[in-house]
C-alpha positions as CSV (number, residue, x, y, z in Angstrom):
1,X,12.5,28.8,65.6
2,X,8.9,27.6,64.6
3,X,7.7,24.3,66.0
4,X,5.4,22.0,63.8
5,X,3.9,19.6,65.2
6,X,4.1,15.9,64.2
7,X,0.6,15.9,62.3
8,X,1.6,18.5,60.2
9,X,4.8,16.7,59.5
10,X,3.3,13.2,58.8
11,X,0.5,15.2,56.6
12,X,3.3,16.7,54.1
13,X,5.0,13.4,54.0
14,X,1.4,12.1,53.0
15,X,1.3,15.0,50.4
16,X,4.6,14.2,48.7
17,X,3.7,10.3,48.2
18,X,0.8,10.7,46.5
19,X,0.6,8.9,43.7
20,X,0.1,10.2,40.2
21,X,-2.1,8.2,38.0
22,X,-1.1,8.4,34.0
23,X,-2.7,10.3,31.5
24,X,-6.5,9.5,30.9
25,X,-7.2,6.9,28.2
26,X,-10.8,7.4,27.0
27,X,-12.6,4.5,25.9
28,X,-14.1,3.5,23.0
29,X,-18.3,4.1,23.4
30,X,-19.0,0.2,21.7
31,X,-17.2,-2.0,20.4
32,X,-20.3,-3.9,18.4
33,X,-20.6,-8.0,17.7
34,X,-21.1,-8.9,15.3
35,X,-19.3,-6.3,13.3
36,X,-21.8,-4.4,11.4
37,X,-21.1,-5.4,7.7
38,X,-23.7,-5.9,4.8
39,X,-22.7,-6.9,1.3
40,X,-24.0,-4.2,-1.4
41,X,-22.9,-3.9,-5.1
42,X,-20.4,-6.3,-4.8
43,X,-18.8,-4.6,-1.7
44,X,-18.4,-5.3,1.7
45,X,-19.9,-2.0,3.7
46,X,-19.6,-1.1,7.6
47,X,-22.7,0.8,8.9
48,X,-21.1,4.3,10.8
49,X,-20.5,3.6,14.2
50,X,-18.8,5.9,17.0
51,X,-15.4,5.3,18.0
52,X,-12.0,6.4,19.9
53,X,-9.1,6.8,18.7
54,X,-6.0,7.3,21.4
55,X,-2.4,7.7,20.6
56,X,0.8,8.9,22.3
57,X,2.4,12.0,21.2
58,X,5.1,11.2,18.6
59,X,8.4,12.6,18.6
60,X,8.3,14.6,15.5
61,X,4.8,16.1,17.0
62,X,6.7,17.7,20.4
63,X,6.1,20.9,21.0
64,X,3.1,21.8,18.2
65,X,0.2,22.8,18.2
66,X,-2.6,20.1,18.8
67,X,-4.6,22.0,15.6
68,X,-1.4,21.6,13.4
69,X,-1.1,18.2,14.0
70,X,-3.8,17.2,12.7
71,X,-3.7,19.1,10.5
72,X,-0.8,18.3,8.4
73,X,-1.0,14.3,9.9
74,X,-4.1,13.4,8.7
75,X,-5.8,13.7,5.3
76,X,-9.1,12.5,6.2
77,X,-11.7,15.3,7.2
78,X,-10.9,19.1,6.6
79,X,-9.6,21.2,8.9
80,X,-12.5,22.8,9.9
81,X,-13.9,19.6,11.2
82,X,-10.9,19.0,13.3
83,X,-11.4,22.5,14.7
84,X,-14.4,21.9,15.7
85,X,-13.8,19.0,17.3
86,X,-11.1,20.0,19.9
87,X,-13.5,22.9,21.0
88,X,-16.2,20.6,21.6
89,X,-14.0,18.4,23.7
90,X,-14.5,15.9,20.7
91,X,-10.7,15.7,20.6
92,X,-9.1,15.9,24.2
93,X,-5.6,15.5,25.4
94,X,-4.8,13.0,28.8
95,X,-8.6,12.6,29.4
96,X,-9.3,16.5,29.8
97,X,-10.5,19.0,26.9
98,X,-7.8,21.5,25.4
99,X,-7.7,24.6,26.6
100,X,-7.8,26.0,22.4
101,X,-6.9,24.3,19.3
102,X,-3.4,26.0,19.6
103,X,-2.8,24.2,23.0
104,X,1.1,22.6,22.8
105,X,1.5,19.0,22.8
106,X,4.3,17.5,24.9
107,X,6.2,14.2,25.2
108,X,4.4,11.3,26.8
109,X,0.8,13.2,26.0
110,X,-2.1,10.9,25.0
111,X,-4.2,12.5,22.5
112,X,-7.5,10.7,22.1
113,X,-10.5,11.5,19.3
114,X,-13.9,10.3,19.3
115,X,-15.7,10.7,16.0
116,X,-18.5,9.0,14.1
117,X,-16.0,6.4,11.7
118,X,-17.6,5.7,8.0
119,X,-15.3,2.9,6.8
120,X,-14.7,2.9,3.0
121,X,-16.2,0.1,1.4
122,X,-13.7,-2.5,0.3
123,X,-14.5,-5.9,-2.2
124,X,-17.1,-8.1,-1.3
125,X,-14.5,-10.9,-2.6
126,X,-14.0,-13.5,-0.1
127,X,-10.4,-14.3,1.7
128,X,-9.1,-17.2,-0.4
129,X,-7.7,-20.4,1.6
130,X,-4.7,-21.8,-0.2
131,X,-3.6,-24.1,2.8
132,X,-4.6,-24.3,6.0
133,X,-3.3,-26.7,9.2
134,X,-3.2,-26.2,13.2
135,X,-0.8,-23.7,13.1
136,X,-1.0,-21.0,9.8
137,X,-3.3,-20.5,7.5
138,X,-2.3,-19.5,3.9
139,X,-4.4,-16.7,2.5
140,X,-5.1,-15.2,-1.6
141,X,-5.6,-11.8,0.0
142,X,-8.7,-9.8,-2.1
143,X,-7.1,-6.9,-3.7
144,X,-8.4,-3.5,-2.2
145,X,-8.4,-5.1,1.7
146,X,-5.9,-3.6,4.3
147,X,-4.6,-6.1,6.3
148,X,-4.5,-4.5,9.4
149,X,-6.6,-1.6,11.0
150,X,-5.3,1.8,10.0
151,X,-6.7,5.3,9.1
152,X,-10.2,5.1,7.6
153,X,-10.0,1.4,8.1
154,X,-11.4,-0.6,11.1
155,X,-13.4,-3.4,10.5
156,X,-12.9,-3.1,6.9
157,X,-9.5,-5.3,7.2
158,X,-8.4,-8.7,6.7
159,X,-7.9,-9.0,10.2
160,X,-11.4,-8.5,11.1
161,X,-13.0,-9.9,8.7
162,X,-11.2,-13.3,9.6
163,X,-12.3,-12.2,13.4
164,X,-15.4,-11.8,11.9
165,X,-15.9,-15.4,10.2
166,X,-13.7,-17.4,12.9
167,X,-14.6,-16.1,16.7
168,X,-14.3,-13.0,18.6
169,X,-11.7,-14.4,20.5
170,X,-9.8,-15.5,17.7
171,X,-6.8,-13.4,16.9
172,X,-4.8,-13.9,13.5
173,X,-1.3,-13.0,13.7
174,X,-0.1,-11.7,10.1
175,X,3.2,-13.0,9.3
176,X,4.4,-10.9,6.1
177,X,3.0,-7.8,5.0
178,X,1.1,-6.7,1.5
179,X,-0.3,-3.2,0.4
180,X,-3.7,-2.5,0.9
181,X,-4.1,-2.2,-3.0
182,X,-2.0,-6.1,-3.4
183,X,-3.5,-9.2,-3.6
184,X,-1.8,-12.8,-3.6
185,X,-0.1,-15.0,-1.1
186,X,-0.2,-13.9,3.0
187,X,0.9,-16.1,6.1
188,X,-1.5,-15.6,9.1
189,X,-0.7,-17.6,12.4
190,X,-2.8,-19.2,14.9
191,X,-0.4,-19.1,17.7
192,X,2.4,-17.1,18.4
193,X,5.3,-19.4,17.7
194,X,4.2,-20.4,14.4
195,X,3.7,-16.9,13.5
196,X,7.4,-15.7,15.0
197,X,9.2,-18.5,12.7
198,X,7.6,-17.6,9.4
199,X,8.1,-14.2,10.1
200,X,11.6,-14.9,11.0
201,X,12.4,-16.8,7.3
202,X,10.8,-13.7,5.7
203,X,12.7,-11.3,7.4
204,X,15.9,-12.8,7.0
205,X,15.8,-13.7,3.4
206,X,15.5,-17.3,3.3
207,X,11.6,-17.0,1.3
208,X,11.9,-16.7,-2.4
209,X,8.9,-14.6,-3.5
210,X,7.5,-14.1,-6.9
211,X,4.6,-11.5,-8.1
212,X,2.8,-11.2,-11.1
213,X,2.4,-7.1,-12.4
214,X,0.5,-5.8,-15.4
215,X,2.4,-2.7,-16.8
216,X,2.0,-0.1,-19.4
217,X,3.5,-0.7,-23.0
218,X,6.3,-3.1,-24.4
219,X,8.3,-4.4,-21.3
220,X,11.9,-5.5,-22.7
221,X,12.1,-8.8,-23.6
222,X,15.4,-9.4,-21.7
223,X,16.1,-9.7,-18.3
224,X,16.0,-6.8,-16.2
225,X,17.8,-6.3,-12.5
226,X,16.6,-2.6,-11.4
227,X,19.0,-1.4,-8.4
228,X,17.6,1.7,-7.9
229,X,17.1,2.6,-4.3
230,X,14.0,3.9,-2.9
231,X,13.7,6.8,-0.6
232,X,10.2,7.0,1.2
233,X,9.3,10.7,0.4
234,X,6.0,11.5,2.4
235,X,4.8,9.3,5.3
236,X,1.3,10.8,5.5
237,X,0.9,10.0,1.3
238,X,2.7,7.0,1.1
239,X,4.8,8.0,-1.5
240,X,8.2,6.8,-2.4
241,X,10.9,7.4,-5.3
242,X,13.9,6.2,-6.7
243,X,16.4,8.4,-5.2
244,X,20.4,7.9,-4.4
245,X,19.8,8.7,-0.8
246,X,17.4,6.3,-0.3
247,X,17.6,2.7,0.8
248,X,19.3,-0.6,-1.3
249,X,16.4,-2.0,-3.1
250,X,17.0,-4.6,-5.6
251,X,14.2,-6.2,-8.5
252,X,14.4,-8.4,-11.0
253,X,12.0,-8.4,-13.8
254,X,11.1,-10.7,-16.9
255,X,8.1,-10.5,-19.6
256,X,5.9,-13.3,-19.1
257,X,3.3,-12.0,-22.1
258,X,2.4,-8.9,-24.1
259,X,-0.5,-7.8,-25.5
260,X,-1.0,-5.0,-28.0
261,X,-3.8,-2.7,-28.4
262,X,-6.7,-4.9,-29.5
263,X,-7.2,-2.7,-32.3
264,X,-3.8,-4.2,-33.9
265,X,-4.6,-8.0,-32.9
266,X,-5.8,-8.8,-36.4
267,X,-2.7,-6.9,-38.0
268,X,-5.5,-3.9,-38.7
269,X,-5.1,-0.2,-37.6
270,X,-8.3,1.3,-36.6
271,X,-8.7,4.5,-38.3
272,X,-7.3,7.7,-36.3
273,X,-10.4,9.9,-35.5
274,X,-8.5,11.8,-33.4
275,X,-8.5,16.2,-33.4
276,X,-6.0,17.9,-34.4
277,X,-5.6,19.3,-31.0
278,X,-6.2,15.2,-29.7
279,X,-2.7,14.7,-31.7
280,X,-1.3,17.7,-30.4
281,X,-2.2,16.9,-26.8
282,X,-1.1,13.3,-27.3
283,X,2.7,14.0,-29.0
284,X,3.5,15.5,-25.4
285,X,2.6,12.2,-23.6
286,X,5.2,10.1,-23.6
287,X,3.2,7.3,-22.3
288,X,0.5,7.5,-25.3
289,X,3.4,5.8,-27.1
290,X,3.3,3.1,-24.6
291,X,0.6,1.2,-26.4
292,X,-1.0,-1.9,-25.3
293,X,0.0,-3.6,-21.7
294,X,2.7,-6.3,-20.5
295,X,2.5,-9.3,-18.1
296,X,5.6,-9.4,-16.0
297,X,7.0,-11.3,-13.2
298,X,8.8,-9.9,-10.5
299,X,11.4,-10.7,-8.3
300,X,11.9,-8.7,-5.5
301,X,15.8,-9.5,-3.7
302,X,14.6,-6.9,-0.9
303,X,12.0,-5.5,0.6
304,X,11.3,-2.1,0.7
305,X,8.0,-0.3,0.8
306,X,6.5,0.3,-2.2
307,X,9.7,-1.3,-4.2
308,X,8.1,-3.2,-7.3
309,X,5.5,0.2,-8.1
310,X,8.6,2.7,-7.6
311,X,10.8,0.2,-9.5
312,X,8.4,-0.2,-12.4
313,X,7.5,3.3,-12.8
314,X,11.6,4.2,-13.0
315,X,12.1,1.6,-15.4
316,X,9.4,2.9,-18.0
317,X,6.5,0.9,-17.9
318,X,4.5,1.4,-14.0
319,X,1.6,-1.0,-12.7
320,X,-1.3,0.4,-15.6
321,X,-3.7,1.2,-13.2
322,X,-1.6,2.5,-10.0
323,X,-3.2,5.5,-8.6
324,X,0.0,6.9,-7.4
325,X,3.1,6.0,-9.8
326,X,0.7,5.9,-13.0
327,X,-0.4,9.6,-12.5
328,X,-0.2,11.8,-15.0
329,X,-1.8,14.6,-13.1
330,X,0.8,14.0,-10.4
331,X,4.0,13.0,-12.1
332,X,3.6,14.9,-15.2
333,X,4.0,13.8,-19.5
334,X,6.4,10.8,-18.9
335,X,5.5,9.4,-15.5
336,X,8.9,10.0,-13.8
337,X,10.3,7.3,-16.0
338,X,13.7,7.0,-15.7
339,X,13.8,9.9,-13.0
340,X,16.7,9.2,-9.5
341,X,17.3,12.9,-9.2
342,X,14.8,15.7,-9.4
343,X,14.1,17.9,-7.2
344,X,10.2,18.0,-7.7
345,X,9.1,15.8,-4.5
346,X,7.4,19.2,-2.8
347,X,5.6,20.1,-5.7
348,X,4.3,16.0,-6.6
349,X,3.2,15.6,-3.0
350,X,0.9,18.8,-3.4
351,X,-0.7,17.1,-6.4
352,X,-0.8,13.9,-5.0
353,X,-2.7,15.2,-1.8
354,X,-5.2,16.3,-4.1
355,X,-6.4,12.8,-5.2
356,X,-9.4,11.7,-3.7
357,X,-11.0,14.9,-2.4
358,X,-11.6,17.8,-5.1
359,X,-10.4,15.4,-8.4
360,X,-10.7,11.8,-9.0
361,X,-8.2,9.2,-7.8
362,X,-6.8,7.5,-10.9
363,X,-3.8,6.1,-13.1
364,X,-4.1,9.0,-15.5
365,X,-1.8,7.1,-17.4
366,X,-4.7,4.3,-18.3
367,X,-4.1,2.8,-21.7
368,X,-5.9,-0.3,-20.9
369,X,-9.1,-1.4,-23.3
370,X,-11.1,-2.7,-20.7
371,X,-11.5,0.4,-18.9
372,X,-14.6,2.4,-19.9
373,X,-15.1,5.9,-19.7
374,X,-17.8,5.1,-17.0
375,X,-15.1,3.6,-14.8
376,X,-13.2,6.8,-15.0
377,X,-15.8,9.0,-13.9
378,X,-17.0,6.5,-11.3
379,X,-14.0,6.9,-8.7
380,X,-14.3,7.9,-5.1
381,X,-14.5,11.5,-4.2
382,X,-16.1,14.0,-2.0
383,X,-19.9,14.3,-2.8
384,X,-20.9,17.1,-1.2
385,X,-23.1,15.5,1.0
386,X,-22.9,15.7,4.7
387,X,-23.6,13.2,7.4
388,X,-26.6,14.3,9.6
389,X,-25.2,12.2,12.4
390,X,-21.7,13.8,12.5
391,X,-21.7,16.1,10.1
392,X,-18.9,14.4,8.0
393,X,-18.2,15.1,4.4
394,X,-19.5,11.9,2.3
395,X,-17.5,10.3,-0.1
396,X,-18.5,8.2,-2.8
397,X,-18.2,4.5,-3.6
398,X,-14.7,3.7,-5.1
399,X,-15.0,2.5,-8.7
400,X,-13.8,-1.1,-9.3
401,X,-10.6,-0.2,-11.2
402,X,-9.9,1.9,-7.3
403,X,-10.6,-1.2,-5.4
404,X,-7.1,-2.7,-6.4
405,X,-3.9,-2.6,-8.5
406,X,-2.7,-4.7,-11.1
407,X,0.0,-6.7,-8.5
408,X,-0.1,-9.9,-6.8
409,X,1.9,-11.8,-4.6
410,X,1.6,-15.2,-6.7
411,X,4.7,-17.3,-4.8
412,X,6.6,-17.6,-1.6
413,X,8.8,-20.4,-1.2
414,X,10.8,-21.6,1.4
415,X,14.3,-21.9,-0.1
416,X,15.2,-24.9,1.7
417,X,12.3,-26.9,-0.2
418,X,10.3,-27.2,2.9
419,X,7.4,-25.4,1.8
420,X,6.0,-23.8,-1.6
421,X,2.7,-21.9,-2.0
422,X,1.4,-20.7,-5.4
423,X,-1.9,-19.0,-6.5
424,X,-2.8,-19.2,-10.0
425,X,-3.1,-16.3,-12.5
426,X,-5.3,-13.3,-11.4
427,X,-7.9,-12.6,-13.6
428,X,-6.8,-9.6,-15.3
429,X,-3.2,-11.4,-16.2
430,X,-4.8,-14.0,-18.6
431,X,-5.1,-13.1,-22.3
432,X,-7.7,-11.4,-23.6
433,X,-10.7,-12.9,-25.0
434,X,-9.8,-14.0,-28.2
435,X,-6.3,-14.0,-28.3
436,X,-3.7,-16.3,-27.2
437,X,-1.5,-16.3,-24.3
438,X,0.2,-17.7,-21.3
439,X,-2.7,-18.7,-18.4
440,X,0.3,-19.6,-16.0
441,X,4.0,-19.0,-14.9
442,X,5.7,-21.5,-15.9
443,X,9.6,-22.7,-15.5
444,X,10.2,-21.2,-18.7
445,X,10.0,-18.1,-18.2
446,X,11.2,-18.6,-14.5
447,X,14.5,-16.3,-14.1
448,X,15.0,-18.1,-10.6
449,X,18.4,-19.3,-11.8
450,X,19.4,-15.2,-12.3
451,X,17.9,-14.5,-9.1
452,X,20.2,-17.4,-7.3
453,X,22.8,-16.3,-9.5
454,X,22.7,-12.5,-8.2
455,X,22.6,-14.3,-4.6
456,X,25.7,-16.0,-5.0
457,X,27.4,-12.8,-6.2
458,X,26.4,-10.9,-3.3
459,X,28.1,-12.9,-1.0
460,X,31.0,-13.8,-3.0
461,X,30.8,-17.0,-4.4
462,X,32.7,-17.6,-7.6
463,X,31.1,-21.4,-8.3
464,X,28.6,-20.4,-11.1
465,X,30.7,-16.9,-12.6
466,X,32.2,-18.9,-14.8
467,X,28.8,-20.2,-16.4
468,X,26.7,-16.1,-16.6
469,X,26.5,-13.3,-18.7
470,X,25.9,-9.9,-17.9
471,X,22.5,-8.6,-18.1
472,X,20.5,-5.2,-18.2
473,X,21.0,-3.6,-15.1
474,X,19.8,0.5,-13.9
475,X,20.4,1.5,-11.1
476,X,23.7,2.7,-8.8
477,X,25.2,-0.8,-7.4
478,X,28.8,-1.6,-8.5
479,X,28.5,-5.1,-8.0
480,X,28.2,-7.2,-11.1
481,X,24.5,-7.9,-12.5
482,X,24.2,-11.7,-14.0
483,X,22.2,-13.9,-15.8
484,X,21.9,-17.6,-16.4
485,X,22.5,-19.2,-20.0
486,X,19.0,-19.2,-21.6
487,X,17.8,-16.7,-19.3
C-alpha cells in the first residue's frame, strides 16, 4: 500500500477547488464622449470608430462552425472579411483566438468581434417633443432612426442621440417599440416605474393606437378588417408574410384621401409616349394599374411585427415606397397581393438578400410623382471603395426616399380617457400642391366605433350586435367582422 503524505493530500484538495473564472469578455477599445456625430447633407453621420462586439452562443448556433455563423447570421461585410478576421484573432471566442475559422461553437461560448464600425448615416431631423413631464417624455420619432442599438447601428439610434443631447448618465427607457423605417408617436421613460406601467397598458391592450400609411393605387372606400396572420419568415432579413401558420394578427383599415396621378387632376390624359415594348412590359405589371396613391388610416387590434406592411401588401395596395413588401424585383409582377399560401419564401429571401449590396434597395413598385429618377439611382449600395483603416467595403449615402417609409404612428390613447397623444399629418400625407385634400384625421373618417365594435365581439358581448353590419373582411378568422352604422 503506498503512503502519501499529508502535503500531497492537502495539495490535490487545493487542485480540485480551484476556481474557474467564466469565459473572457473583451472590452470595448473606447467608448468616445461626446459621441462623434457631424450633421452633413441633411444627415446625421458617426465618424468610424473601433469597437467590440460580444455575445453568447445562441441555441440555434450549437455545434457550427464559428465561420458559418457568421456567415449565414450576418449580412453586413462579405465573407471574406469575416475570414480574415477570426485568423487574425480579430474575432475570438472566450477571450482566446480560434484555433481556424471551422472551430465548433458550444453552449455558454462568448464570441466577441472587434472591428472598425461605420454607422449608416440616418436623418439629420431632430427628435420631436410632443409632451414631456418628470416621468415620460412623448417623442415624433424621425423616420429612418432605430430606436435602439442593433447591427450597423450604434450611436446612430434614438437612444443615443437622446444620450447625446440629455447627459451621459441619462438613460431613456423606451416603452413601445417602432421600426427603424417608422415615424410617429414613442413613450420613453425617465425612471423605471413610469416606464414599466406604460409598457404594461401597451402590452395588454388597453392603448388604442392609430397610424397614418400612404399606399399604392385606389384603396376601397369601405371599411376593411384584414385577419390574415403573419408568419415571420427570415430573422436575419426581417421578412414576414401572410401565412395560415403564422400568428393571429388583426387590422383595420379605412381611406382617409386619394389622389390620382397628377397627370388626371385637371380631367386631362397626358399623351402615352410609351414603346411598344414599354406597353408590353407594363400589361404584365399588375401594379402599373394601380395608378396614383391612397391616404389610409390604420388600426392595428394586435401587434405583430411587421403587421400593417405585410397586411397592406396582402390586401393589394402596400406602403408605396417599402423597400421590402413594395418590391417588384423581390416579390414579382403583382407584389404578392392577395398571396397566404405559396410556397416561394426560399426563393424571395434569396432576392431580398440581394438588396443593398450588388442592386439598389428600393420599392420597385414606385408609382409616386414626386420621385425622380435621380432618387432612384441615388440609393445606398456598395461603392467599391475600401476603407484604408479596416479595409471595409464602403457603402454609399442612402437616398432620401431609403431614409424612411410612408408610415407613422399618429395616435396612442389610453382607453380609459386618461391620456391621448396625437402628431399631426406627416408631410408626405397632405395633398398635393394644388389640389385639395384632407390636412388632418378627423372624427369622420374615424372607424374607432368598428374597432370597439370588433372588441366587444371578441369577448362576447351582445350589447351593440344588434346596432352593426357586416363589413369587408380577408383573412381566416371565423368570428364575425362588424361595422358601425355610418361607418
Amino acid at each position: 500500500m503506498a503512503l502519501v503524505t499529508t502535503e500531497e493530500v492537502e495539495s490535490e484538495k487545493a487542485e480540485s477547488e480551484i476556481f474557474t473564472p467564466p469565459p473572457g469578455v473583451i472590452t470595448t477599445p473606447c467608448d468616445p464622449w461626446p459621441r462623434p456625430y457631424y450633421l452633413e447633407n441633411s444627415l446625421r453621420r458617426v465618424l468610424p470608430y473601433h469597437y467590440t462586439y460580444n455575445t453568447y452562443c445562441k441555441e440555434r448556433w450549437r455545434g457550427r462552425e464559428l465561420l458559418d455563423i457568421f456567415a449565414t447570421e450576418f449580412r453586413d461585410r462579405p465573407l471574406e472579411y469575416y475570414q480574415d478576421a477570426i485568423e487574425r484573432g480579430n474575432v475570438v471566442v472566450n477571450g482566446q483566438k480560434a484555433p481556424s475559422a471551422r472551430a465548433l461553437v458550444k453552449n455558454g461560448d462568448i464570441i466577441s468581434h472587434t472591428l472598425h464600425r461605420h454607422e449608416p448615416p440616418v436623418t439629420a431631423q431632430p427628435i420631436g417633443i410632443v409632451h414631456e413631464d418628470n416621468d415620460m417624455i412623448v417623442i415624433n420619432k424621425p423616420a429612418g432612426v432605430p430606436v435602439h442599438p442593433a447591427g450597423r447601428y450604434n450611436y446612430n439610434s434614438i437612444i443615443e442621440i437622446m444620450r447625446a443631447e440629455r447627459g451621459y448618465q441619462w438613460k431613456p427607457l423606451p416603452c413601445n417599440r417602432l421600426d427603424r423605417l417608422t415615424s410617429g408617436v414613442m413613450f420613453i421613460g425617465k425612471n423605471s416605474h413610469a416606464a414599466e406601467k406604460i409598457s404594461a397598458q401597451i402590452m395588454g391592450r388597453t392603448v388604442k393606437k392609430e397610424y397614418i400609411a400612404r399606399v399604392l393605387g385606389e384603396f376601397p372606400e369601405e371599411d376593411i378588417v384584414c385577419e390574415q396572420p403573419v408568419l415571420q419568415i427570415s430573422p436575419k432579413l426581417g421578412l414576414n408574410r401572410a401565412r395560415a401558420s403564422g400568428k393571429d394578427a388583426r387590422t383595420v383599415f379605412r381611406r382617409l384621401a386619394y389622389y390620382p396621378p397628377r397627370r388626371e387632376l385637371n380631367g386631362e390624359r397626358e399623351e402615352d409616349t410609351r414603346t411598344t415594348d414599354e406597353k408590353q412590359r407594363d400589361a404584365k405589371l399588375v401594379w402599373k394599374s394601380k395608378e396614383g396613391y391612397s391616404i389610409v388610416r390604420c388600426f392595428p387590434l394586435t401587434g405583430r411585427t411587421h403587421q400593417l406592411r405585410v397586411h397592406l401588401q396582402y390586401l393589394g395596395h402596400p406602403i408605396s415606397n417599402d423597400p421590402i413588401y413594395c418590391n417588384q424585383r423581390v416579390f414579382g409582377p403583382n407584389l404578392a397581393a392577395g398571396d397566404a399560401a405559396s410556397d416561394d419564401d426560399e426563393d424571395i429571401i434569396s432576392r431580398l438578400s440581394k438588396m443593398g449590396k450588388s442592386e439598389v434597395a428600393e420599392a420597385m413598385a414606385y408609382h409616386d410623382e414626386m420621385m425622380d429618377e435621380y432618387n432612384k439611382r441615388k440609393a445606398e449600395k456598395m461603392t467599391g471603395q475600401f476603407c484604408d483603416v479596416c479595409e471595409t467595403p464602403l457603402y454609399s449615402d442612402p437616398g432620401i426616399h431609403e431614409l424612411g417609409i410612408y408610415l407613422h404612428a399618429k395616435r396612442y390613447a389610453c382607453r380609459e380617457g386618461s391620456w391621448d397623444f396625437e402628431t399631426s399629418l406627416p408631410e408626405w400625407a397632405l395633398p398635393p400642391a394644388g389640389t385639395q385634400g384632407p390636412i388632418e384625421a378627423n372624427q369622420k373618417t374615424d372607424p374607432m366605433t368598428l374597432v370597439e365594435g370588433l372588441e366587444q365581439a371578441d369577448m362576447g358581448s351582445t350589447s351593440d350586435k344588434t346596432k352593426v353590419d357586416t363589413v369587408q373582411t380577408y383573412g381566416q378568422s371565423s368570428k364575425p367582422s362588424l361595422v358601425m352604422p355610418g361607418g
